[in-house]
Structures are given as C-alpha cells and as structure tokens.
BALO-200372 format. One record per atom (N, C-alpha, C, O): residue number from 1; residue in three letters; atom name; x, y, z. Coordinates in Angstrom, 1 decimal. Layout:
residues N
n, res, atom, x, y, z
NUM, ALA, CA, X, Y, Z .
...
This chain:
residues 89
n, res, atom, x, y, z
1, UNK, N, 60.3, 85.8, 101.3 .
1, UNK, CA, 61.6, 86.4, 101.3 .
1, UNK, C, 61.5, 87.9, 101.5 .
1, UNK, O, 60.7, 88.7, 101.0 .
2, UNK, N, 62.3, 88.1, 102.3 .
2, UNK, CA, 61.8, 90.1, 102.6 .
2, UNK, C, 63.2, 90.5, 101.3 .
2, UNK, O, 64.2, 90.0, 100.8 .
3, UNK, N, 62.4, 91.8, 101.2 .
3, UNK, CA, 63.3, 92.5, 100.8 .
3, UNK, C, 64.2, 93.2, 101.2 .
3, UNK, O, 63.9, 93.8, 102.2 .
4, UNK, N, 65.7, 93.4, 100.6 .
4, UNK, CA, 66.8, 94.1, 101.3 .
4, UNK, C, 66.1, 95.4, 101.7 .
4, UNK, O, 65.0, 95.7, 101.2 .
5, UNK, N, 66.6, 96.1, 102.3 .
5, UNK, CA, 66.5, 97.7, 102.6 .
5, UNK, C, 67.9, 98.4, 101.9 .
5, UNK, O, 68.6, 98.8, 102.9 .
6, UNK, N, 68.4, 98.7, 101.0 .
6, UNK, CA, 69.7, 99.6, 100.7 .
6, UNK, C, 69.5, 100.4, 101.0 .
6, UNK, O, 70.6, 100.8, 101.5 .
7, UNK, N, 68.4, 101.4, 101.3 .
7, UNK, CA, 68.5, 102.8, 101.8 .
7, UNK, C, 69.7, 102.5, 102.7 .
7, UNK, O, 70.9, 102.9, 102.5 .
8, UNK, N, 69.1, 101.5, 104.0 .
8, UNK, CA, 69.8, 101.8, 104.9 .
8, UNK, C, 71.4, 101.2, 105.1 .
8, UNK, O, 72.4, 101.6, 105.7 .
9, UNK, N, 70.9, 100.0, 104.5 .
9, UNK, CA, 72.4, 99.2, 104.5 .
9, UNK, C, 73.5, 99.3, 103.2 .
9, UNK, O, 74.5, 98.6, 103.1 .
10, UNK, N, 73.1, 100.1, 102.1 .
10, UNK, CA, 73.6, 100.2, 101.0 .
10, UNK, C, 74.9, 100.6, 101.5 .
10, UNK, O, 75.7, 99.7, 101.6 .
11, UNK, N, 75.2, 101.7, 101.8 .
11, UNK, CA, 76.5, 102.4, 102.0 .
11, UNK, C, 77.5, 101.4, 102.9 .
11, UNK, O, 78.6, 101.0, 102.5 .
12, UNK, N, 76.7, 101.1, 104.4 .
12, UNK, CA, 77.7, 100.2, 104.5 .
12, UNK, C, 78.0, 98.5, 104.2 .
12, UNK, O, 78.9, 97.8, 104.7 .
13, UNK, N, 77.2, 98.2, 103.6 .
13, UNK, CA, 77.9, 97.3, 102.2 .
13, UNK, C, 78.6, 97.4, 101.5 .
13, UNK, O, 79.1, 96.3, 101.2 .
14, UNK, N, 79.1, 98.5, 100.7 .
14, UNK, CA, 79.4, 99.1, 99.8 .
14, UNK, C, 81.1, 99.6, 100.7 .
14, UNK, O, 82.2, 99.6, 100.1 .
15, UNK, N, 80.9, 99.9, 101.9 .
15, UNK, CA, 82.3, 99.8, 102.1 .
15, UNK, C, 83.5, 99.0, 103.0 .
15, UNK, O, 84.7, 99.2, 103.3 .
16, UNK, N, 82.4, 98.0, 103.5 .
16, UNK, CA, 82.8, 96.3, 103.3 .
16, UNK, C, 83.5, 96.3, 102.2 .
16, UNK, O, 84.7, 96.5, 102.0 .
17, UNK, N, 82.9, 96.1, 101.7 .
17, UNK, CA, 83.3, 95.8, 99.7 .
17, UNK, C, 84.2, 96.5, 99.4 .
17, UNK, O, 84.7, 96.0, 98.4 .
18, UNK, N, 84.8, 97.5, 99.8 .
18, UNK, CA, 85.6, 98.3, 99.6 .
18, UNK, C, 86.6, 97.9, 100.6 .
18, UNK, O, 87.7, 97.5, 100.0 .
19, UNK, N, 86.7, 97.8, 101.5 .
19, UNK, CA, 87.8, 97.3, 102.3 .
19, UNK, C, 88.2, 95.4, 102.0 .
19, UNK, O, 89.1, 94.7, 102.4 .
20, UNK, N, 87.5, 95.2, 101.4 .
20, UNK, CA, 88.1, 93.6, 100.4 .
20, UNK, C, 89.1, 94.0, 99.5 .
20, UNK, O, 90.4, 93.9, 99.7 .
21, UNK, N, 88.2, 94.8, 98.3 .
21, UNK, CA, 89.0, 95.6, 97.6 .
21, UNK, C, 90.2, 96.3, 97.7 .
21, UNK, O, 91.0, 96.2, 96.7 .
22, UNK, N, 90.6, 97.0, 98.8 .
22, UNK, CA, 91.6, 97.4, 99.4 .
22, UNK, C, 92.5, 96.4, 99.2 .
22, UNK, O, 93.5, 96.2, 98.5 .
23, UNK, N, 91.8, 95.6, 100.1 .
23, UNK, CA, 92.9, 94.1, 100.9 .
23, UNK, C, 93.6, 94.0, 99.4 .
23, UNK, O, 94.8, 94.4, 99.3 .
24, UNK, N, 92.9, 93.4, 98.4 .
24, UNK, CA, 93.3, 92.7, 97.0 .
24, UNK, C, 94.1, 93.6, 96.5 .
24, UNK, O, 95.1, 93.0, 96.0 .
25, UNK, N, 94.0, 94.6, 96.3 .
25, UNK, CA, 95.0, 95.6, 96.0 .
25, UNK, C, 96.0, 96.4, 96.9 .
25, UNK, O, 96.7, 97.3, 96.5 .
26, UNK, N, 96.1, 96.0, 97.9 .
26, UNK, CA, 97.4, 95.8, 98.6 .
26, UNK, C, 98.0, 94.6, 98.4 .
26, UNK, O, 99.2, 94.5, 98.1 .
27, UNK, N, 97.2, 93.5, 98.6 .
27, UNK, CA, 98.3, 92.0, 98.4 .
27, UNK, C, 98.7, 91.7, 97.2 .
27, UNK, O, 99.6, 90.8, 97.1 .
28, UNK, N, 98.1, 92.4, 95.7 .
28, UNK, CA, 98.6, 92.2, 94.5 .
28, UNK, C, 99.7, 92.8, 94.2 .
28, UNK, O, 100.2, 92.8, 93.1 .
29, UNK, N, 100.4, 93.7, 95.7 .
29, UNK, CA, 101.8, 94.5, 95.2 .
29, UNK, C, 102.9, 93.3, 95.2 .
29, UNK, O, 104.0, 93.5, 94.7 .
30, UNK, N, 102.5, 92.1, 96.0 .
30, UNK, CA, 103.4, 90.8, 96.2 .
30, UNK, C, 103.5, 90.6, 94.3 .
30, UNK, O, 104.7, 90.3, 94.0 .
31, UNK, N, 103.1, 90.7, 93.9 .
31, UNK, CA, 103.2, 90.2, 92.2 .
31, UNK, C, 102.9, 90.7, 91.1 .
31, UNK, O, 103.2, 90.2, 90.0 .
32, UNK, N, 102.1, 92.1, 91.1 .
32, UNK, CA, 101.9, 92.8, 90.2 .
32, UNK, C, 102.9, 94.1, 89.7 .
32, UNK, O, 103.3, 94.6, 90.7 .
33, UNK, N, 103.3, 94.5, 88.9 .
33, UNK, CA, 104.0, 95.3, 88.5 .
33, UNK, C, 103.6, 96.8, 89.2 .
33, UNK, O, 102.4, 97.3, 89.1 .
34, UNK, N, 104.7, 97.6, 89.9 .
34, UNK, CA, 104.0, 98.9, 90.4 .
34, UNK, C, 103.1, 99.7, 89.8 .
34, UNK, O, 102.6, 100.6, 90.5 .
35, UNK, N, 102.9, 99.5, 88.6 .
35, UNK, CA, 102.2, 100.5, 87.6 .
35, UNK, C, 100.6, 99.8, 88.2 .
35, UNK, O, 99.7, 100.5, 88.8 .
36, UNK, N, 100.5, 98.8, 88.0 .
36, UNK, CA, 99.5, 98.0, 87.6 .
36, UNK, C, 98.7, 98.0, 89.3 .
36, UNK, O, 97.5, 97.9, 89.5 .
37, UNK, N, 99.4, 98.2, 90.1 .
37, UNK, CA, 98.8, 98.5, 91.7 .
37, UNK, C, 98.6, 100.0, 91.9 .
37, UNK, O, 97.8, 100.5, 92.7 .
38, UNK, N, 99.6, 100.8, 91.0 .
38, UNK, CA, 98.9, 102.1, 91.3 .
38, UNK, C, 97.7, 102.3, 90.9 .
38, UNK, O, 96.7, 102.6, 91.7 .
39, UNK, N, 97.6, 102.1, 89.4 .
39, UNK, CA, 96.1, 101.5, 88.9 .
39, UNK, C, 94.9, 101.2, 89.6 .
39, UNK, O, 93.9, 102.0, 89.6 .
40, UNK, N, 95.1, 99.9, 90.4 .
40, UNK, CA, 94.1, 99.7, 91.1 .
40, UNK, C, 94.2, 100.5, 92.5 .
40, UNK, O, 93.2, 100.3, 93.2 .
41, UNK, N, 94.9, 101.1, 93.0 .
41, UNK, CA, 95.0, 101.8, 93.9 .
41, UNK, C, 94.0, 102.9, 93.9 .
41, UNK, O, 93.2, 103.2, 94.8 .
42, UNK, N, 94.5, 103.8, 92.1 .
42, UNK, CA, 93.9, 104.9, 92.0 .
42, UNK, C, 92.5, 104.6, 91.7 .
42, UNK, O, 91.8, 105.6, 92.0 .
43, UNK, N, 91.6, 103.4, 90.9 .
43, UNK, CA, 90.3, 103.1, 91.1 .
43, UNK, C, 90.0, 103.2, 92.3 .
43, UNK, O, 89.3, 104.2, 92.5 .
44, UNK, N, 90.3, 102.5, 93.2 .
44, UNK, CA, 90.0, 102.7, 94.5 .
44, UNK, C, 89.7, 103.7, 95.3 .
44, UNK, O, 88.6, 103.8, 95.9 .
45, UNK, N, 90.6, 104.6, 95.6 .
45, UNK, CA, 89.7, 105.7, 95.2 .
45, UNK, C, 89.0, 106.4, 95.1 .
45, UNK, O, 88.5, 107.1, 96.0 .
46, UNK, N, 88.9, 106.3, 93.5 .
46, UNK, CA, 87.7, 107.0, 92.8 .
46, UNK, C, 86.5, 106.0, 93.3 .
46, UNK, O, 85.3, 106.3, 93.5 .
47, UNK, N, 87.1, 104.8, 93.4 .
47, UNK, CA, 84.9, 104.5, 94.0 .
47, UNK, C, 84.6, 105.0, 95.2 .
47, UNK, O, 83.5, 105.4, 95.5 .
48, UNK, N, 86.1, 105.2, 96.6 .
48, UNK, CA, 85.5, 105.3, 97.7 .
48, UNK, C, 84.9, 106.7, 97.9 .
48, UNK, O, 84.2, 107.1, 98.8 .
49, UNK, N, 85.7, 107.6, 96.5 .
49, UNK, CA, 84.7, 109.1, 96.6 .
49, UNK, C, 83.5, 109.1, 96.3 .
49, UNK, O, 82.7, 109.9, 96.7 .
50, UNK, N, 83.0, 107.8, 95.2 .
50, UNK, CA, 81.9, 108.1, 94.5 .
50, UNK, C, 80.7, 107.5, 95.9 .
50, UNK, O, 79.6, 108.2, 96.1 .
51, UNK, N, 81.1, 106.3, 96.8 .
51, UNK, CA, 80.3, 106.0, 97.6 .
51, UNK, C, 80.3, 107.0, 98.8 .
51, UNK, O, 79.4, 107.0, 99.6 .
52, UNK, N, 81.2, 107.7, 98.9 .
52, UNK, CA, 81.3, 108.9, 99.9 .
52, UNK, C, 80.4, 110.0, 99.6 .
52, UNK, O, 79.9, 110.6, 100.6 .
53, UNK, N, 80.0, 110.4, 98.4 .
53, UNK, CA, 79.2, 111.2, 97.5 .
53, UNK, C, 78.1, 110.9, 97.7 .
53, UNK, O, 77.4, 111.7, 98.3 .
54, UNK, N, 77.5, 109.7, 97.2 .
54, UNK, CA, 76.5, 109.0, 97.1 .
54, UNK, C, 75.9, 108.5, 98.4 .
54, UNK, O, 74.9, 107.9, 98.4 .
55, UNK, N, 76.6, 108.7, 99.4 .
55, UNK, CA, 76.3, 107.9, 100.5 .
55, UNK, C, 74.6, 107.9, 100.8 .
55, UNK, O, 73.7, 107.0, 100.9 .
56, UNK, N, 74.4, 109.6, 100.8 .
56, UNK, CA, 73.3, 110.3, 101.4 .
56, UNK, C, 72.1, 110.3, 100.6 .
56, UNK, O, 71.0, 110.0, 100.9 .
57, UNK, N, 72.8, 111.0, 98.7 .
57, UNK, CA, 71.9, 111.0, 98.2 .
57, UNK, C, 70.6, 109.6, 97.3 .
57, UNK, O, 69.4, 109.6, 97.1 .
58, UNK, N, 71.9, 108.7, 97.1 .
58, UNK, CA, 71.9, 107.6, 96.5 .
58, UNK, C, 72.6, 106.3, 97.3 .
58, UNK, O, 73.5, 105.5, 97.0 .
59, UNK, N, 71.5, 106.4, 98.7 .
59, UNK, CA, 72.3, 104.7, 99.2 .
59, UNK, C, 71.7, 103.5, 98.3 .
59, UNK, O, 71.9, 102.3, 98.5 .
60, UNK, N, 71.3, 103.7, 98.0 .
60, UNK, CA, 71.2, 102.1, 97.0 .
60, UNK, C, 71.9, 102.0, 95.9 .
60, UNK, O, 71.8, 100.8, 95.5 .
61, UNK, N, 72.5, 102.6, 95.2 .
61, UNK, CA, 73.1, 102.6, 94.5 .
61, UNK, C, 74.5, 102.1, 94.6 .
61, UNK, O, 75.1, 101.4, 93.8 .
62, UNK, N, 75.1, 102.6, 95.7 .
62, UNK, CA, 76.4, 102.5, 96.6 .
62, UNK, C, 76.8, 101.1, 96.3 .
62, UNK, O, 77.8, 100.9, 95.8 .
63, UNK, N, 76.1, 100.2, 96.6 .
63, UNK, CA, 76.0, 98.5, 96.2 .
63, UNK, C, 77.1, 98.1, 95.1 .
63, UNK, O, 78.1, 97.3, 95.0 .
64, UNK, N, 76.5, 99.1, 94.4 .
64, UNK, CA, 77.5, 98.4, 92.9 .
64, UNK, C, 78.5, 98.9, 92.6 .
64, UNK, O, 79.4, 98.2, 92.2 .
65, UNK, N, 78.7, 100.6, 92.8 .
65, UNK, CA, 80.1, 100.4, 92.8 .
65, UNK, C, 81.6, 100.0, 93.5 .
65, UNK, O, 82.5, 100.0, 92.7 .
66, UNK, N, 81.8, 99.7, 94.4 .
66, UNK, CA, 82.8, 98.3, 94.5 .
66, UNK, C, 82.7, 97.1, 93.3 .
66, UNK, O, 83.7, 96.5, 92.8 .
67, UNK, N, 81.6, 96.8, 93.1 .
67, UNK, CA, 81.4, 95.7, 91.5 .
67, UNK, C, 82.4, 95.9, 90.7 .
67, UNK, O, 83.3, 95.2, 90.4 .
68, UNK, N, 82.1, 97.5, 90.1 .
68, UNK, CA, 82.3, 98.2, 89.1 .
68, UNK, C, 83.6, 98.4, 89.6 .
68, UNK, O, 84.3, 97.6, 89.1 .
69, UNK, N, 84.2, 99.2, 90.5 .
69, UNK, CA, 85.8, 99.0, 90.5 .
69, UNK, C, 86.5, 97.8, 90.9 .
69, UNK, O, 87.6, 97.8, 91.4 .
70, UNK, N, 85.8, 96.7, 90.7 .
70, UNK, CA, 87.0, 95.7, 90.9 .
70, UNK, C, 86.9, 94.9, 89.8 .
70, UNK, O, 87.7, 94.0, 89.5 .
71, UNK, N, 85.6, 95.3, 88.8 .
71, UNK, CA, 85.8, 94.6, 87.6 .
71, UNK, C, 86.7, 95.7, 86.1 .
71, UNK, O, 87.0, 95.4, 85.0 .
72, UNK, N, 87.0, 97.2, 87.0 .
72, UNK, CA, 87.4, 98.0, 85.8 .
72, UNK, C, 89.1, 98.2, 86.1 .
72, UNK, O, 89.9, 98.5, 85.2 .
73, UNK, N, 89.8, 98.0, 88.0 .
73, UNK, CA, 90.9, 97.9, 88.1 .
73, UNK, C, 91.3, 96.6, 87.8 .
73, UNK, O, 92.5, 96.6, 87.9 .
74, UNK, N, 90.9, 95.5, 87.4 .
74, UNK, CA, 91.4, 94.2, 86.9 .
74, UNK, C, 91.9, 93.2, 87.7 .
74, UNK, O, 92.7, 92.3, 87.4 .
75, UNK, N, 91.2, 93.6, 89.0 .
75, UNK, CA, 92.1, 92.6, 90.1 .
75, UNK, C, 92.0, 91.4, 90.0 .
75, UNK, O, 91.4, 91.0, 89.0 .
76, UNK, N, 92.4, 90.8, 90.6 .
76, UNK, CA, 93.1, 89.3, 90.2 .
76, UNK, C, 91.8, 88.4, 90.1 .
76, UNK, O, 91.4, 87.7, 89.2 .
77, UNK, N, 91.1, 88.9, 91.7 .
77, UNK, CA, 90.3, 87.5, 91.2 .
77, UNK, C, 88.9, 87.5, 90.3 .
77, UNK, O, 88.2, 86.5, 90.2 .
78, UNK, N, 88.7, 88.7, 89.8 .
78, UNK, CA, 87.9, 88.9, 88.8 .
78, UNK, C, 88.7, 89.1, 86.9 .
78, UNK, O, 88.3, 88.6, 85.9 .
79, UNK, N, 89.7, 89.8, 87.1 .
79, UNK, CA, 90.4, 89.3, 85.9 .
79, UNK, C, 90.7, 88.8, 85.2 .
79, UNK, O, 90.5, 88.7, 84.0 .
80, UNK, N, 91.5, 88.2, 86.4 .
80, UNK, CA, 92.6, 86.9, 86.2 .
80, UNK, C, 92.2, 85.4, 86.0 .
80, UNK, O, 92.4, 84.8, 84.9 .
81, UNK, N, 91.3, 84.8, 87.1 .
81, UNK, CA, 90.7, 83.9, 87.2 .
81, UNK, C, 91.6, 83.0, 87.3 .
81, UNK, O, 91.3, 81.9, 86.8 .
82, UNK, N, 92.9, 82.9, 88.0 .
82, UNK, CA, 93.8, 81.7, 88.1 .
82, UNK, C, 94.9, 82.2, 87.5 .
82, UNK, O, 95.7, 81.7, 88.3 .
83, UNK, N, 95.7, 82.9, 86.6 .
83, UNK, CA, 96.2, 83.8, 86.1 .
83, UNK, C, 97.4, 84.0, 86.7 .
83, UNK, O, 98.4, 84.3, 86.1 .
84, UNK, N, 97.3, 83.9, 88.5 .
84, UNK, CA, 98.5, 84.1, 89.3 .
84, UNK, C, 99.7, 83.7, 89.0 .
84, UNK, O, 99.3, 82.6, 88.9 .
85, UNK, N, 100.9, 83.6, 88.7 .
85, UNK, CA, 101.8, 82.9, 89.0 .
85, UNK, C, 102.2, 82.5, 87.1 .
85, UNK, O, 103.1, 81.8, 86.8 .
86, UNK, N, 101.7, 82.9, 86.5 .
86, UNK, CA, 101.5, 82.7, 85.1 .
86, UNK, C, 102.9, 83.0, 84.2 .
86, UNK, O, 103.2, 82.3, 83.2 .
87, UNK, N, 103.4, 83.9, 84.5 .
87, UNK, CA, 104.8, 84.8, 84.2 .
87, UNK, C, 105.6, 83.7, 84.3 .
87, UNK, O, 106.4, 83.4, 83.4 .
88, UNK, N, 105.5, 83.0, 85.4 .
88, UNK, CA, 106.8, 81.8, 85.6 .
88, UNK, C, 106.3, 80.5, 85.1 .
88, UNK, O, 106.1, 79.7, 86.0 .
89, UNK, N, 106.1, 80.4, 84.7 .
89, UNK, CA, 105.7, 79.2, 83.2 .
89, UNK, C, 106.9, 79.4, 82.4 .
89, UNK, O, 107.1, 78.9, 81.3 .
C-alpha cells in the first residue's frame, strides 16, 4: 500500500471537503433555524481561512480541518444522525 502524499494533495482535499460542507450548510437553510445556519455558515469560514493559512505552511494538516468544522458546526449528517424532520413528530 503506498502512502498518501498530503504535502501535495492535503490542501486540495481539504477543500473538496469544504465545498461538501458548504453544500450541507446551504441545504440545511431548507429546515434549520436561521440562527443555527448562520452558525454553520460562520464555522465555515473560519476553517476555509484556517486551510487558506495553512495551505503552504502545513499541507498535511489541512485534511482535518473540514473534520473538525463539520463535527463543531453540528451539521446534520454528523450531528443529527437521522434527526431530520424530528420537530414534526
């Protein structure tokens, strides 16, 4: 099994990952409360500055945060876990 290279592909993994992220926090404005999407809005972000920062000095690192903001904005499908639609019960 080879090993990844992050030097080189870290960053743009990282903002893959980030444009998912996006996605999910634009389509949770269909059912989330506006507070709760600015929220993840404003994570968002703060990781795309931290991987914009980091791009150069620290590409391997870049990897994980998208992890880290989608497990600390609460989006759905790491949050929630099914959770959708739960209000109308």
């Amino acid at each position: 099994m080879r090993r990844l290279r992050l030097r080189r592909s870290g960053p743009w993994i990282s903002t893959a990952a980030l444009a998912c992220l996006l996605w999910v926090c634009v389509a949770s404005a269909l059912f989330a409360p506006w507070w709760g999407v600015a929220k993840m809005m404003a994570v968002w972000a703060m990781c795309a500055l931290v991987v914009l920062g980091w791009a150069r000095p620290h590409p391997a690192r870049t990897v994980y945060v998208p992890l880290a903001g989608a497990r600390s904005s609460g989006s759905p499908p790491l949050a929630c876990a099914g959770g959708v639609g739960a209000h109308e019960r």
